[in-house]
Each structure stands twice: as C-alpha cells, then as structure tokens.
C-alpha positions as a Python dict, from the first residue, in 0.01 Angstrom:
ca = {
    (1, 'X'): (0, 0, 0),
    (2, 'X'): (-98, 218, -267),
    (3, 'X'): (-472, 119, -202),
    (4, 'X'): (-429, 235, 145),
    (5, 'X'): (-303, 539, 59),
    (6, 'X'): (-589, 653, -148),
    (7, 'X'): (-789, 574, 108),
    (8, 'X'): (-674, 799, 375),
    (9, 'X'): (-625, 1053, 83),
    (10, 'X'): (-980, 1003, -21),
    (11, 'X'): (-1115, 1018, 342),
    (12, 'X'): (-1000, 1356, 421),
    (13, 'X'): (-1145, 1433, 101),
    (14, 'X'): (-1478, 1378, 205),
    (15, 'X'): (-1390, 1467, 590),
    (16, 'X'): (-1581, 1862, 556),
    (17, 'X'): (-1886, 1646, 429),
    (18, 'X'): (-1923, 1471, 760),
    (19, 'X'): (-1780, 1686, 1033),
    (20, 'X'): (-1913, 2037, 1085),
    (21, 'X'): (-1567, 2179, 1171),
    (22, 'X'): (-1616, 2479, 1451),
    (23, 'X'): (-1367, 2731, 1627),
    (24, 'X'): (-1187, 2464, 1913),
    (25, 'X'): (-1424, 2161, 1797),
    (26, 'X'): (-1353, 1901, 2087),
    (27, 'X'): (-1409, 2045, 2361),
    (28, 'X'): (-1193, 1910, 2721),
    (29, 'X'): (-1441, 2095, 2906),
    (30, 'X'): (-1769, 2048, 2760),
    (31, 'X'): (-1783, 1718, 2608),
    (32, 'X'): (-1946, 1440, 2739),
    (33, 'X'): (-1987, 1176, 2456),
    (34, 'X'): (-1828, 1171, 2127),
    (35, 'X'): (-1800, 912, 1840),
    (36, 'X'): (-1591, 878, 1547),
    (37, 'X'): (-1468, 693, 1261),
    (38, 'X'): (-1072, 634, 1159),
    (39, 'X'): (-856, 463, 905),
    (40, 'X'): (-478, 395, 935),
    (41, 'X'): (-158, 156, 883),
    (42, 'X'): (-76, -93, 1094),
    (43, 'X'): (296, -239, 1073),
    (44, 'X'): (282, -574, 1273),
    (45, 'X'): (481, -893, 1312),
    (46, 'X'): (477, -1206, 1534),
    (47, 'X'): (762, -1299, 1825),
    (48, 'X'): (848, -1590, 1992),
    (49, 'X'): (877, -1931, 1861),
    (50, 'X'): (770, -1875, 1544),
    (51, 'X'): (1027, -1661, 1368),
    (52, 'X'): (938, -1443, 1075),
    (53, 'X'): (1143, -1338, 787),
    (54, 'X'): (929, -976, 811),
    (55, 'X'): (623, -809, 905),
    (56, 'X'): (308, -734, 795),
    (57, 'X'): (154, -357, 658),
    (58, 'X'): (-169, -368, 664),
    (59, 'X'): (-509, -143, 693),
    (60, 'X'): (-715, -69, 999),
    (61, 'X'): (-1056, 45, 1004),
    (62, 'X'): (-1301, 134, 1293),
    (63, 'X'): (-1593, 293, 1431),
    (64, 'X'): (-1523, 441, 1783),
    (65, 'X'): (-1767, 580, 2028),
    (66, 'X'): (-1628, 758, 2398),
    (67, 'X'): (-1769, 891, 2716),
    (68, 'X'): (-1625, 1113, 2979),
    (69, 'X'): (-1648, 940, 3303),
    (70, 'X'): (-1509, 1213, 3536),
    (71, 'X'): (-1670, 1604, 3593),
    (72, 'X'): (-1364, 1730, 3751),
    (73, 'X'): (-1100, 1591, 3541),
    (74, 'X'): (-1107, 1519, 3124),
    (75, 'X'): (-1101, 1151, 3156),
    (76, 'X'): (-1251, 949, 2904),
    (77, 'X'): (-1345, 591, 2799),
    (78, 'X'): (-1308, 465, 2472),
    (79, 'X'): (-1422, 162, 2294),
    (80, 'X'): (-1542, 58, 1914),
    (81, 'X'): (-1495, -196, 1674),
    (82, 'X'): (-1156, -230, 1515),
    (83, 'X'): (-1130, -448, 1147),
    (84, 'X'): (-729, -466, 1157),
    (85, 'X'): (-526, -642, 921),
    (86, 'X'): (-189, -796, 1148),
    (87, 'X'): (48, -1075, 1141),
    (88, 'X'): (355, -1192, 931),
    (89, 'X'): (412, -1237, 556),
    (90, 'X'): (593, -1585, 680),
    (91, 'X'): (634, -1839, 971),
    (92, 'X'): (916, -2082, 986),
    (93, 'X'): (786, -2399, 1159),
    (94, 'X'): (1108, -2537, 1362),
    (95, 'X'): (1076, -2936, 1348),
    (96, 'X'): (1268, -3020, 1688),
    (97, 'X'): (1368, -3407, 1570),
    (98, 'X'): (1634, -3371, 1289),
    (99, 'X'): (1642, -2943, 1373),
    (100, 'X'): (1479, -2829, 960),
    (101, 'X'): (1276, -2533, 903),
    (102, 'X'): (970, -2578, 746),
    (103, 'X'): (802, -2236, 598),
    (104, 'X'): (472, -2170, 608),
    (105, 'X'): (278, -1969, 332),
    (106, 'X'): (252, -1676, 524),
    (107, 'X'): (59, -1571, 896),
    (108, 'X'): (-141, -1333, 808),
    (109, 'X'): (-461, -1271, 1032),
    (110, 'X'): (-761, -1017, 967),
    (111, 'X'): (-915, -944, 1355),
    (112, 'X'): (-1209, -767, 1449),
    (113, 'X'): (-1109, -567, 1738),
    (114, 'X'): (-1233, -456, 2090),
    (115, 'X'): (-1055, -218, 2293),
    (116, 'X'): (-1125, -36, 2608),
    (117, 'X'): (-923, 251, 2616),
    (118, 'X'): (-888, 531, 2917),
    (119, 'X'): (-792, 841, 2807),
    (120, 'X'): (-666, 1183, 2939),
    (121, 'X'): (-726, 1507, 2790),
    (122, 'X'): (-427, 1786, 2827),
    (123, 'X'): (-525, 2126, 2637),
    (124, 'X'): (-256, 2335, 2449),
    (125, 'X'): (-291, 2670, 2235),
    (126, 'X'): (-438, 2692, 1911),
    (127, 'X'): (-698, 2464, 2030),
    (128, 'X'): (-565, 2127, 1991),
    (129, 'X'): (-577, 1887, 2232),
    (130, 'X'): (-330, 1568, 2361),
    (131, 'X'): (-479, 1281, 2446),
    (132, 'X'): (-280, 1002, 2606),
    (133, 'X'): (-439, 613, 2617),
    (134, 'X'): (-368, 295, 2755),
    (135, 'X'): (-597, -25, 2778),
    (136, 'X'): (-683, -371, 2681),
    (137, 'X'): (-782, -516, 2371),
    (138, 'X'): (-999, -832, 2263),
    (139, 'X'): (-950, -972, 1937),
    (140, 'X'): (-1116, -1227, 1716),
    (141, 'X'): (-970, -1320, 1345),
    (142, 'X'): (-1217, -1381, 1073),
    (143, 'X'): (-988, -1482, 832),
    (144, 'X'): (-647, -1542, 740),
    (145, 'X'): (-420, -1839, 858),
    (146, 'X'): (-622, -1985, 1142),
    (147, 'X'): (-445, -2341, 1064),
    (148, 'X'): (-161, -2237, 1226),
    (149, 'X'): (-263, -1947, 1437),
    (150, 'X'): (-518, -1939, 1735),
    (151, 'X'): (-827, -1703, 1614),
    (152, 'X'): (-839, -1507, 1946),
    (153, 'X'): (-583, -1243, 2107),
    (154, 'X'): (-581, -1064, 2383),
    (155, 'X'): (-294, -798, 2482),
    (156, 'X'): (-317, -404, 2576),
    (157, 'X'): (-238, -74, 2343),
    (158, 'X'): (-51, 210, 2457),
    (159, 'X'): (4, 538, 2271),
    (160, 'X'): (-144, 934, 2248),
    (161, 'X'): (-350, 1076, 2022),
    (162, 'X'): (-384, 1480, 1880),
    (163, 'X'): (-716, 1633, 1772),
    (164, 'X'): (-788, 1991, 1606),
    (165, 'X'): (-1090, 2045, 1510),
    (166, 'X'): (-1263, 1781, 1491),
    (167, 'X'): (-931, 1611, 1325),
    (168, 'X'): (-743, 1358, 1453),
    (169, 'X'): (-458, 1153, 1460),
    (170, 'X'): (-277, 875, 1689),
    (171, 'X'): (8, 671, 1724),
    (172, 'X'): (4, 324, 1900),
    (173, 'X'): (143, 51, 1993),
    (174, 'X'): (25, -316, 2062),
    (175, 'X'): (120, -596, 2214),
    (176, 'X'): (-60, -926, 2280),
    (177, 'X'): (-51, -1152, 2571),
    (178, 'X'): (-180, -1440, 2493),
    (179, 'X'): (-46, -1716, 2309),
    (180, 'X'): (-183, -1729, 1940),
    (181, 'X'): (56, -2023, 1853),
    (182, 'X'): (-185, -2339, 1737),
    (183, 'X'): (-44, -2682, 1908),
    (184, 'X'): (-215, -2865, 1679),
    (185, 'X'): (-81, -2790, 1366),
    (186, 'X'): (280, -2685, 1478),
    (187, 'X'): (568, -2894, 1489),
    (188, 'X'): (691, -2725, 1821),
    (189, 'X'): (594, -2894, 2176),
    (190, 'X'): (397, -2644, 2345),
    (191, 'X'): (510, -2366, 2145),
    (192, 'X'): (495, -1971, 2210),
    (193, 'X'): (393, -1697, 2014),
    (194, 'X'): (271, -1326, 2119),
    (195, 'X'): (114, -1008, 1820),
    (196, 'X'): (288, -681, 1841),
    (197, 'X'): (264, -366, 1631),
    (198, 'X'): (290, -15, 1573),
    (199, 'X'): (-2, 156, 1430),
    (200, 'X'): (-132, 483, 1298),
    (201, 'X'): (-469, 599, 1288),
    (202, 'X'): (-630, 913, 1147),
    (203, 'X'): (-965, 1058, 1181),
    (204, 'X'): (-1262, 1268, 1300),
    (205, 'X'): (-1459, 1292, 1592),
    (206, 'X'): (-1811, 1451, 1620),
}
C-alpha cells in the first residue's frame, strides 16, 4: 500500500510535465477525441461459492483513449487497456463429502483489462465537468492463481468520473458475470463464483 501511494503521489508530481493545463481544459463542447493515462486502488473480493476471509487492495494502471460519438449531445466512448490487480487474499475450498474446509494460498489474479465505456458529459461552474459511465468489460489474467481460478472475466462497470483541467478522478464499481470458478481443480460440483470491486482512479486527459 505504501508503494501505491507514492505512486499516485509521484504521478501528480510529474502531471504539469505532461499536460499543458489551460483555462476550462476539457472541453463538453469542443472535444472530439481525447486520451489519457490513470493510476488508482482497486479494493476487490470474490462471491459465491468460494468464500473469502477478505479482499484484495491492489493497483490499477491504464492507458485510455475516447471519442465523442454524438454532435448534439456530449456523449462519449471510452475504451483502453486496464493492468488491474483483483481477487482475494484467500479461498476456502468446501469439500462436500465429510463437509471440511480446505484453504487455499490465496486468489489473487493480475487482469489485463478491456472496457467499453459510454459516457455523458454534464458541465458545472468553475469549469469542471461530471461525467457519468456505464459499460462492459473483458478481462484476461496473466498471472496469479489460475489453478483455481478461470483466466477470463467478463462483467460491466458503473460509476462517474470529475475532470478540471485536464485532472481527473473517478469512482467505480465492478462486477463480473461470468463464472471464474475452475471445475477442475475445485472440490465443489459445478461450483459458482463472480469478481466485484470498488475502484478509484486518478488522472489526466489531453
């Protein structure tokens, strides 16, 4: 956690050396394609079959790109590549024969991320803008524990985002929809087993 920190710390550090901050920055009205970059904390845990004894804080990093898709209204489509850190810190295997609980050493699960995001743009005074998203997500994990866990997830993200200035920040949350539970290293017949989290993401947008 203290690694993260520094990160975001260190990020808005260096933010006025990538982002030519001007009066309003993001414009509702004028812009037509904008990319980005963000870094956040995403607090995620596992439900269904496989019960946890906590969840998981971990990092996210992406590279986002958008387009408006609409000249009469500030509507806007938003995709990118996500590297998100989600999961459990443990998974208790139920063993329905003689009814034990067998722990696993952990469920943690590094994705890389798709999501197609439509969002709506609401101005306010002072020139910040409220953006308000909800979409689908495709993920993949690279690493973690696959032995247990299926490597792909699907689901949808809700949540709004703020910008000023070229500055921004969102709050999200996800859940998934398909079934990551592995059948064949689980002592559960046909068992269950759906990602969720909340998730906060800071940034800029050029």
């Amino acid at each position: 956690m203290r690694k993260l920190l520094f990160a975001i710390v260190a990020f808005f550090v260096a933010a006025p050396s990538f982002a030519q901050f001007s009066s309003g920055g993001f414009s509702l009205d004028e812009e037509h394609v904008y990319w980005g970059m963000r870094i956040g904390i995403n607090m995620s845990s596992i439900g269904g079959d496989l019960k946890t004894d906590k969840g998981r804080t971990g990092m996210t990093l992406a590279g986002i790109v958008g387009l408006r898709v609409s000249e009469s209204t500030p509507v806007f489509l938003e995709s990118g590549l996500y590297y998100t850190q989600r999961g459990a810190n443990k998974l208790e295997d139920v063993v329905e024969n003689d009814g034990t609980v067998k722990v696993k050493p952990g469920g943690h699960l590094n994705y890389f991320e798709i999501p197609v995001l439509m969002k709506y743009g609401i101005s306010t005074e002072n020139n910040v803008a409220i953006l308000p998203f909800v979409g689908p997500y495709l993920a993949f994990a690279i690493a973690g524990d696959t032995r247990y866990l299926n490597r792909t997830d699907m689901g949808f993200k809700v949540g709004c985002g703020v910008e000023w200035n070229n500055l921004y920040i969102e709050g999200a949350y996800q859940f998934g929809i398909t079934n990551i539970a592995d059948d064949d290293h689980l002592k559960i017949s046909s068992p269950s087993a759906h990602g969720h989290g909340f998730n906060i993401n800071f940034g800029i947008n050029f």
